[in-house]
SEDOFI-572475 format. One record per atom (N, C-alpha, C): residue in three letters; atom name; x, y, z. Coordinates in pm, 1 decimal. Layout:
BEGIN
rec residu->ALA; atome->CA; px->X; py->Y; pz->Z
...
//
This chain:
BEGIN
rec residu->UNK; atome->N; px->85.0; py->-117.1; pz->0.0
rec residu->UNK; atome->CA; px->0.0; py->0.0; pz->0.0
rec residu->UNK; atome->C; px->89.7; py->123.6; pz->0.0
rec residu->UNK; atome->N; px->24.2; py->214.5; pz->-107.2
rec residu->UNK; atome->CA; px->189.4; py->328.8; pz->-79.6
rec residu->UNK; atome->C; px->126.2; py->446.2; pz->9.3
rec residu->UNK; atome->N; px->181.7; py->538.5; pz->40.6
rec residu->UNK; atome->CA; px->142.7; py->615.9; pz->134.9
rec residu->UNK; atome->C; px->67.8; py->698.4; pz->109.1
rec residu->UNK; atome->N; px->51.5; py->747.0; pz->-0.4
rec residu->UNK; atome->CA; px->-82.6; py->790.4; pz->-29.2
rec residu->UNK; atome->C; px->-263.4; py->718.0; pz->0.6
rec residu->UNK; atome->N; px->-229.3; py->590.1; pz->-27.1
rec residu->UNK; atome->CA; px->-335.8; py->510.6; pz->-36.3
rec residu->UNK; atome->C; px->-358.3; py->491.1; pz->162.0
rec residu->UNK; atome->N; px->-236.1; py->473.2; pz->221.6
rec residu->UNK; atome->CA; px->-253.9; py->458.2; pz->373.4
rec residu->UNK; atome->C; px->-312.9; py->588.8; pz->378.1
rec residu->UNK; atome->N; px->-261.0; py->693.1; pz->358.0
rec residu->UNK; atome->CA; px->-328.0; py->837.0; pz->424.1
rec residu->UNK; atome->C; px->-466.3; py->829.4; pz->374.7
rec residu->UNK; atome->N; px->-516.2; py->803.8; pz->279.5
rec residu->UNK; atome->CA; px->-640.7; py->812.2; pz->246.4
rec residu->UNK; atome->C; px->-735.9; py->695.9; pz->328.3
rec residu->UNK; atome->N; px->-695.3; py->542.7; pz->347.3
rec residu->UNK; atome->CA; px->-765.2; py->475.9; pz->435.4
rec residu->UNK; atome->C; px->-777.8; py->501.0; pz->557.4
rec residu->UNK; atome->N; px->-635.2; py->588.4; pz->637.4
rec residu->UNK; atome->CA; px->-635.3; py->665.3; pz->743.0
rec residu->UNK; atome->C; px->-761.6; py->696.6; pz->762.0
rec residu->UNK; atome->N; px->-807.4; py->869.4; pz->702.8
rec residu->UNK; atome->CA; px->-879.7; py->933.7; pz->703.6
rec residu->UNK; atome->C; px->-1032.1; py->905.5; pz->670.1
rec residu->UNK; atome->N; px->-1001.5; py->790.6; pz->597.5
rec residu->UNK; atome->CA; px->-1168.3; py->729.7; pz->541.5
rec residu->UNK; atome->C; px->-1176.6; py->667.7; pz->697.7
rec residu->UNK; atome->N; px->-1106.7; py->583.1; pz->751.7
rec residu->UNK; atome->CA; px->-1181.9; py->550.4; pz->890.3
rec residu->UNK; atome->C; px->-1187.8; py->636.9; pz->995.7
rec residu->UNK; atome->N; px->-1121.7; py->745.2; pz->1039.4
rec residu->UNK; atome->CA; px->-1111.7; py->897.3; pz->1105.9
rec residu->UNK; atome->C; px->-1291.4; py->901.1; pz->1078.2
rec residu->UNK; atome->N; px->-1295.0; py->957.9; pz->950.1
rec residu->UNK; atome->CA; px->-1445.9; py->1018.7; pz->910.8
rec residu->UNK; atome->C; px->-1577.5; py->895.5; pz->954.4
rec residu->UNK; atome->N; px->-1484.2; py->788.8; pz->930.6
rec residu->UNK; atome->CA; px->-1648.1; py->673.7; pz->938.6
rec residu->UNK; atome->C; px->-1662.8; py->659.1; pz->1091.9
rec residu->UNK; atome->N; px->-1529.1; py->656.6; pz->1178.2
rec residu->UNK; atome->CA; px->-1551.7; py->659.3; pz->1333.1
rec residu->UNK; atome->C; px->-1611.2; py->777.4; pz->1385.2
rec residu->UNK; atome->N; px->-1621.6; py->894.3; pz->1307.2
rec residu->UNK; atome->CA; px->-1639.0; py->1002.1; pz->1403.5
rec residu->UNK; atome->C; px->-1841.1; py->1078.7; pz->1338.5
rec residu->UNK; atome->N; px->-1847.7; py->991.2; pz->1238.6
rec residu->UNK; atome->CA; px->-1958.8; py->981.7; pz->1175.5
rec residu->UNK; atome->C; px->-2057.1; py->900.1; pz->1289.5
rec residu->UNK; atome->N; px->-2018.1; py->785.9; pz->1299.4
rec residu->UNK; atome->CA; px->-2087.8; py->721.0; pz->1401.3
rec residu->UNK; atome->C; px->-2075.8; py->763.2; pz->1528.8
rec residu->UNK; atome->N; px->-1993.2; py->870.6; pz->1581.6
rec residu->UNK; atome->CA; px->-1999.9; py->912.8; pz->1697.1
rec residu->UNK; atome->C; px->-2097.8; py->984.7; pz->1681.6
rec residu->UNK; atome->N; px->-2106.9; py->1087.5; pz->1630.9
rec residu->UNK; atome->CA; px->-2202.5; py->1202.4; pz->1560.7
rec residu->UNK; atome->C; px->-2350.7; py->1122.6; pz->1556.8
rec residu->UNK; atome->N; px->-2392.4; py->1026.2; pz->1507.7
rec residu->UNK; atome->CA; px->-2488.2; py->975.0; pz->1479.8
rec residu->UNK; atome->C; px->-2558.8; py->912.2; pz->1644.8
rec residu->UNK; atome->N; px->-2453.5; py->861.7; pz->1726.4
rec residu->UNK; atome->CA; px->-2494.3; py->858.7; pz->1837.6
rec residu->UNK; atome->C; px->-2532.1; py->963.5; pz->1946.9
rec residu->UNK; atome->N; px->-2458.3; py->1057.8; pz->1905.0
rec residu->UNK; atome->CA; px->-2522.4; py->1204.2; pz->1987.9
rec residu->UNK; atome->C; px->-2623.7; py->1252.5; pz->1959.9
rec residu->UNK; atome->N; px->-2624.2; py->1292.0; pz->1802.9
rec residu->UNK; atome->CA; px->-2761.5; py->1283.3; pz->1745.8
rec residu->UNK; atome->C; px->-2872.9; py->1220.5; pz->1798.6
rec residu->UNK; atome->N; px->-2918.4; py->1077.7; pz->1850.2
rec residu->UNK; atome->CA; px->-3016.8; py->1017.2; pz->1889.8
rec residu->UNK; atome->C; px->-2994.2; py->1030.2; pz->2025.8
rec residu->UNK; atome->N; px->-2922.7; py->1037.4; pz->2069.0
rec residu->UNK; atome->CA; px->-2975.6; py->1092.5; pz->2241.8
rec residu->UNK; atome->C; px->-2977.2; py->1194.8; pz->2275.5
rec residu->UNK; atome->N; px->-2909.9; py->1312.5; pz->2190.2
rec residu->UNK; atome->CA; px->-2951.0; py->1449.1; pz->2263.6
rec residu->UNK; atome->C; px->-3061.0; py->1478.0; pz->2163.3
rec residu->UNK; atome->N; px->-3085.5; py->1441.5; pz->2041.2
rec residu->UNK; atome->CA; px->-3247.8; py->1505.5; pz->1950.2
rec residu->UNK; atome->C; px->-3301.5; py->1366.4; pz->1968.6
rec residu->UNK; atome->N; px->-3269.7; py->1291.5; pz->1997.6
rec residu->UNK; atome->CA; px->-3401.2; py->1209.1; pz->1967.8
rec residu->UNK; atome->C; px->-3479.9; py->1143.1; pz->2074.2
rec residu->UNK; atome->N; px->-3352.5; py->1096.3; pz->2191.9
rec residu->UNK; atome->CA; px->-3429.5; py->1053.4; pz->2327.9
rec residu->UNK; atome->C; px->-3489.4; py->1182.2; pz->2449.0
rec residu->UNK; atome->N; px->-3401.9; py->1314.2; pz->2375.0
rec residu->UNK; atome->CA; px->-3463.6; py->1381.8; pz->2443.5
rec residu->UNK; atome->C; px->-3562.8; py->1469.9; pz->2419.8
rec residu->UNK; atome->N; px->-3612.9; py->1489.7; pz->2299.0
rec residu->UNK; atome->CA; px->-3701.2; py->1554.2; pz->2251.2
rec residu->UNK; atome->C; px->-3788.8; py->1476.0; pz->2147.1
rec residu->UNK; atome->N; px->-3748.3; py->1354.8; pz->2035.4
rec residu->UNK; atome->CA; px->-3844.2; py->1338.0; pz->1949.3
rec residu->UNK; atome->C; px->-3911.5; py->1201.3; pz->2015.5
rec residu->UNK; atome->N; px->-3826.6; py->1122.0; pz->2121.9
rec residu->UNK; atome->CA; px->-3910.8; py->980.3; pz->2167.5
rec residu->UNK; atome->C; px->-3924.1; py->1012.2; pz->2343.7
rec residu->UNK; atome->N; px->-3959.8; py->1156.5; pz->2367.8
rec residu->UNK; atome->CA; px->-3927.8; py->1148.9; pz->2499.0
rec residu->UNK; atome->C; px->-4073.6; py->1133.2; pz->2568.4
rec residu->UNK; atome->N; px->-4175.5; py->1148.4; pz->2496.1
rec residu->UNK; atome->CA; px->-4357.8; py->1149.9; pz->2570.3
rec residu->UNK; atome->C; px->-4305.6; py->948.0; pz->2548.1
rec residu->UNK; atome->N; px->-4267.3; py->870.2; pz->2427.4
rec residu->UNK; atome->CA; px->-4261.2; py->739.1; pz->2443.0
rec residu->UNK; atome->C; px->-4185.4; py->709.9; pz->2580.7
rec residu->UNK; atome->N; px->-4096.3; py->759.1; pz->2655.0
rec residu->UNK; atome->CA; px->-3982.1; py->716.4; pz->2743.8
rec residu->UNK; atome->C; px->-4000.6; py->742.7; pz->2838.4
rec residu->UNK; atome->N; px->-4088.8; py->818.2; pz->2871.6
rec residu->UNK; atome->CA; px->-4153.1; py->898.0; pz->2992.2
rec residu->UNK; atome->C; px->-4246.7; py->818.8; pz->3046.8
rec residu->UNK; atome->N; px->-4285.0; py->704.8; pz->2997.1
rec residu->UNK; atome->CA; px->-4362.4; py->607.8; pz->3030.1
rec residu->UNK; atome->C; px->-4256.0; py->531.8; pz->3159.0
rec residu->UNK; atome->N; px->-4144.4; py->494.6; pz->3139.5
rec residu->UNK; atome->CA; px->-4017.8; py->457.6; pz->3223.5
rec residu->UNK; atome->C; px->-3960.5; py->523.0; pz->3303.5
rec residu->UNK; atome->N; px->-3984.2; py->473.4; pz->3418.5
rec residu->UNK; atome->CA; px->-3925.6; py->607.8; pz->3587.4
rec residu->UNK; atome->C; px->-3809.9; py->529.7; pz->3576.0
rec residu->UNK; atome->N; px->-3715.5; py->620.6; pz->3570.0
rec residu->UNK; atome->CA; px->-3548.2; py->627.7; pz->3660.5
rec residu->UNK; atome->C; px->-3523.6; py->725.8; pz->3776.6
rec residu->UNK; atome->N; px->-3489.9; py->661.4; pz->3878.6
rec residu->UNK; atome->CA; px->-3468.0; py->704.9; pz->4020.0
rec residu->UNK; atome->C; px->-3587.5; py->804.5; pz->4035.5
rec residu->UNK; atome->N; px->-3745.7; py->751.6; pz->3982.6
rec residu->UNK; atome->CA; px->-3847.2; py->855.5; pz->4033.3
rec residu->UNK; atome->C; px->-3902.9; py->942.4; pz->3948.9
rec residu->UNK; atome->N; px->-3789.7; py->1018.0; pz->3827.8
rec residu->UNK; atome->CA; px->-3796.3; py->1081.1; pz->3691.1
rec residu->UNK; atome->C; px->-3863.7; py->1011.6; pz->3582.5
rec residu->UNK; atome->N; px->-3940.4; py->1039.8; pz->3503.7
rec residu->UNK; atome->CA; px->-3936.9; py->1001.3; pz->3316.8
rec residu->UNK; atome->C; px->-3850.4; py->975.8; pz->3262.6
rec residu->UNK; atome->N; px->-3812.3; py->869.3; pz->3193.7
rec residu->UNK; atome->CA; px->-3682.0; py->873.1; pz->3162.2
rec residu->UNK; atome->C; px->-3674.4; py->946.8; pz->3036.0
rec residu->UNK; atome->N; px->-3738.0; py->1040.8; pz->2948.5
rec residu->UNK; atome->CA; px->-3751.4; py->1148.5; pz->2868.7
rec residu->UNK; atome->C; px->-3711.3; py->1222.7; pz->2938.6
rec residu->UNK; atome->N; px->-3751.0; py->1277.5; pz->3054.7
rec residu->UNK; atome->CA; px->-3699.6; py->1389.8; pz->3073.1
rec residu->UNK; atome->C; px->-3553.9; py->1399.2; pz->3160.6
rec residu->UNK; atome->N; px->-3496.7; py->1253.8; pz->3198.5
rec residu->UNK; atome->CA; px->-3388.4; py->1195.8; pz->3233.9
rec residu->UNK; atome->C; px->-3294.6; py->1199.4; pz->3160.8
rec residu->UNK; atome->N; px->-3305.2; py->1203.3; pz->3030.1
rec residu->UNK; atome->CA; px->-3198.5; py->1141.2; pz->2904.9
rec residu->UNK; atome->C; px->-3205.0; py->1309.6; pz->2874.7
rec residu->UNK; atome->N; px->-3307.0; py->1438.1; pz->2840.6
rec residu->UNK; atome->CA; px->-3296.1; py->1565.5; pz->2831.5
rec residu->UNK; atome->C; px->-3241.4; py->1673.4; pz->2929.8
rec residu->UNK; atome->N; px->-3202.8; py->1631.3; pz->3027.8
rec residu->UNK; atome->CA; px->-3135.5; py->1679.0; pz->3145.7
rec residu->UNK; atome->C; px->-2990.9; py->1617.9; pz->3162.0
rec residu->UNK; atome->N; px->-3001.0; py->1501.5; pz->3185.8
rec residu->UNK; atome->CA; px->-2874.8; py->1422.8; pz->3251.4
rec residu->UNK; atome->C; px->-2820.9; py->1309.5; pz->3185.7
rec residu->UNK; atome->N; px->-2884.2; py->1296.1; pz->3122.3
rec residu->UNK; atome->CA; px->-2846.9; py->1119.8; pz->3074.8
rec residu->UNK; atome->C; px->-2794.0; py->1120.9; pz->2908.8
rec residu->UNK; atome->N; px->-2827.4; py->1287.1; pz->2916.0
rec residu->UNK; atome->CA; px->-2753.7; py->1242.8; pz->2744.0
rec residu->UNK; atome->C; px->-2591.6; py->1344.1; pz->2775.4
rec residu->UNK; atome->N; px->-2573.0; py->1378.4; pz->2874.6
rec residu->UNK; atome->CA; px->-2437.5; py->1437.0; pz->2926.3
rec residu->UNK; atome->C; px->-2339.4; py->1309.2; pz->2978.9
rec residu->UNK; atome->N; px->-2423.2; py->1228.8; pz->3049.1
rec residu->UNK; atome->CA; px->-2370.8; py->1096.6; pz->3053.1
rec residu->UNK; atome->C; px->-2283.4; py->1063.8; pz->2934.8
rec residu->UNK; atome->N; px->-2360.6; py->1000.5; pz->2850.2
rec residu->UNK; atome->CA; px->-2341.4; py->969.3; pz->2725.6
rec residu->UNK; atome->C; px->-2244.9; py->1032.5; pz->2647.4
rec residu->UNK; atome->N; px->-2250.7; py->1182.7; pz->2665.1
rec residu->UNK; atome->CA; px->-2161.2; py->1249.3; pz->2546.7
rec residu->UNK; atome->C; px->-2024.4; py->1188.0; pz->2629.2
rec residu->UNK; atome->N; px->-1976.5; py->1254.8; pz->2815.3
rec residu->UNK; atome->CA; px->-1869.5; py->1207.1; pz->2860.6
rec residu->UNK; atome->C; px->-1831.3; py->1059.7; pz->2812.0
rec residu->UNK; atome->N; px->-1910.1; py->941.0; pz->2775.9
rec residu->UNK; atome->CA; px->-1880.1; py->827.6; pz->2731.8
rec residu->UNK; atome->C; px->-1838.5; py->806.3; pz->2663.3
rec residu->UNK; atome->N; px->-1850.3; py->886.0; pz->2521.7
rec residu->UNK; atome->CA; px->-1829.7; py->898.5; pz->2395.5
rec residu->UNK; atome->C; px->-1721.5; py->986.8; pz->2370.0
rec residu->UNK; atome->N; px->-1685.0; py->1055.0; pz->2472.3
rec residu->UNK; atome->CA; px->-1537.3; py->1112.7; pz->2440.4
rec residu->UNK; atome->C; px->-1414.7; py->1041.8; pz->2476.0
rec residu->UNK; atome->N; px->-1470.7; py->933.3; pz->2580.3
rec residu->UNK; atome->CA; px->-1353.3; py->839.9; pz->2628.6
rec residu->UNK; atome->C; px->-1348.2; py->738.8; pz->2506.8
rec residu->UNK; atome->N; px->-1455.6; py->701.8; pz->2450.9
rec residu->UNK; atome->CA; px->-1461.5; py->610.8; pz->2344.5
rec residu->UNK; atome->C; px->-1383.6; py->660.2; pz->2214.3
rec residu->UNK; atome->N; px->-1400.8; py->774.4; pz->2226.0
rec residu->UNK; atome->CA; px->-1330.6; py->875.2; pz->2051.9
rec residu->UNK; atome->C; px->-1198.8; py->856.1; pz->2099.4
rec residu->UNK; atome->N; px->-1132.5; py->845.9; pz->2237.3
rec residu->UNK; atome->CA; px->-978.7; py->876.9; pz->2235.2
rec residu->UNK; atome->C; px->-953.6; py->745.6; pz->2219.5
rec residu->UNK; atome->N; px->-1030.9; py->648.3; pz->2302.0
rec residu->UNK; atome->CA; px->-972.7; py->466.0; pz->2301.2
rec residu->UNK; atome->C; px->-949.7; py->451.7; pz->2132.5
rec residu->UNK; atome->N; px->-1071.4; py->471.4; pz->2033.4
rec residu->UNK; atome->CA; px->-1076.2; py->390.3; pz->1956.7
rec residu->UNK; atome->C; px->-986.0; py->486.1; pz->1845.2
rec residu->UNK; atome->N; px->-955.0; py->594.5; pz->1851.3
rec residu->UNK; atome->CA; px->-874.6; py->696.5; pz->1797.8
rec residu->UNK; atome->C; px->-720.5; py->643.8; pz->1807.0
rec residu->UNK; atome->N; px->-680.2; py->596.4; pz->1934.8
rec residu->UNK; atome->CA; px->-568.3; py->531.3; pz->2001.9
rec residu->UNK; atome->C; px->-534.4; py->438.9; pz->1883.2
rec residu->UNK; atome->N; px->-624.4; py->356.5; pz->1898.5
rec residu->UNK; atome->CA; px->-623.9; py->198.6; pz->1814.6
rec residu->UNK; atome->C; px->-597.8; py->227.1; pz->1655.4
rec residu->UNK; atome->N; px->-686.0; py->338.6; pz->1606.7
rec residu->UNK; atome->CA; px->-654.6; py->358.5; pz->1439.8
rec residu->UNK; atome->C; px->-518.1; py->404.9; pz->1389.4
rec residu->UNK; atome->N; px->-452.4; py->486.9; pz->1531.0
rec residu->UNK; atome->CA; px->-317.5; py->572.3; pz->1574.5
rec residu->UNK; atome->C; px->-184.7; py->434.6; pz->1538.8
rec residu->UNK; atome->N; px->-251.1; py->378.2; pz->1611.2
rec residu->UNK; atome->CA; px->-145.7; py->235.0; pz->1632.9
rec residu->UNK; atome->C; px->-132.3; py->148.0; pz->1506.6
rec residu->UNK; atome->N; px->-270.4; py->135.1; pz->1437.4
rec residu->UNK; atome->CA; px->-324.4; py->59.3; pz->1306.6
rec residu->UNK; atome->C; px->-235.8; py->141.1; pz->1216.2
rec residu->UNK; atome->N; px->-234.3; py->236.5; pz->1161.4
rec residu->UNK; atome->CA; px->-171.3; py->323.2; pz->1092.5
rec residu->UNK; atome->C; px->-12.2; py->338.5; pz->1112.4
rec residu->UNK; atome->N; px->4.4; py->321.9; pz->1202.0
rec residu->UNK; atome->CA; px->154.2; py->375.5; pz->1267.2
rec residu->UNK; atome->C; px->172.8; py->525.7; pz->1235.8
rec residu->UNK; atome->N; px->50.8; py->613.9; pz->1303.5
rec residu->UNK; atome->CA; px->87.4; py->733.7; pz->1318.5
rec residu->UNK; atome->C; px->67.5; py->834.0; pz->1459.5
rec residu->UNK; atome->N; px->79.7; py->669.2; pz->1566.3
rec residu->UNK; atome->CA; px->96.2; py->732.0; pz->1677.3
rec residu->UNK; atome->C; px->182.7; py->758.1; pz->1728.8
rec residu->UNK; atome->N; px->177.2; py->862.7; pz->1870.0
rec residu->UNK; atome->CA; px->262.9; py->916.6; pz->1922.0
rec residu->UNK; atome->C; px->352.2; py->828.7; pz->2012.6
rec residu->UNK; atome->N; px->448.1; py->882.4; pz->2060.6
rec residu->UNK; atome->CA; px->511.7; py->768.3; pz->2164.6
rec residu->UNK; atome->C; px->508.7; py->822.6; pz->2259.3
//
């Protein structure tokens, strides 16, 4: 593979990992908390709706999750590539 073709598979998985990050924020901060949240609100967490659980707190959860997940799996493509740091 010459290095052009690595830099370009690089970056094609960069974009497809961070696409699917995106796509997961997307559905819990617009979608569990505002477009399925009268459906979710049917479900008590600690006493709350869980609509209005996931629109307050639970999709902050989530994002902190997803930033530990962007560096782990960022790590791994770093290493895959050999264009990580030491």
């Amino acid at each position: 593979m010459s290095l052009d073709d690595q830099g370009k598979a690089y970056w094609s998985a960069t974009l497809g990992l961070l696409g699917k990050i995106l796509a997961v924020w997307f559905v819990v901060s617009f979608g569990a908390g505002i477009l399925f949240a009268d459906a979710l609100n049917g479900i008590k967490l600690g006493g709350y709706p869980l609509g209005f659980w996931f629109a307050h707190q639970g999709s902050m959860y989530i994002f902190i999750a997803l930033i530990f997940y962007y560096a782990s799996a960022m790590g791994k493509l770093d290493r895959k590539f050999d264009v990580h740091e030491d």
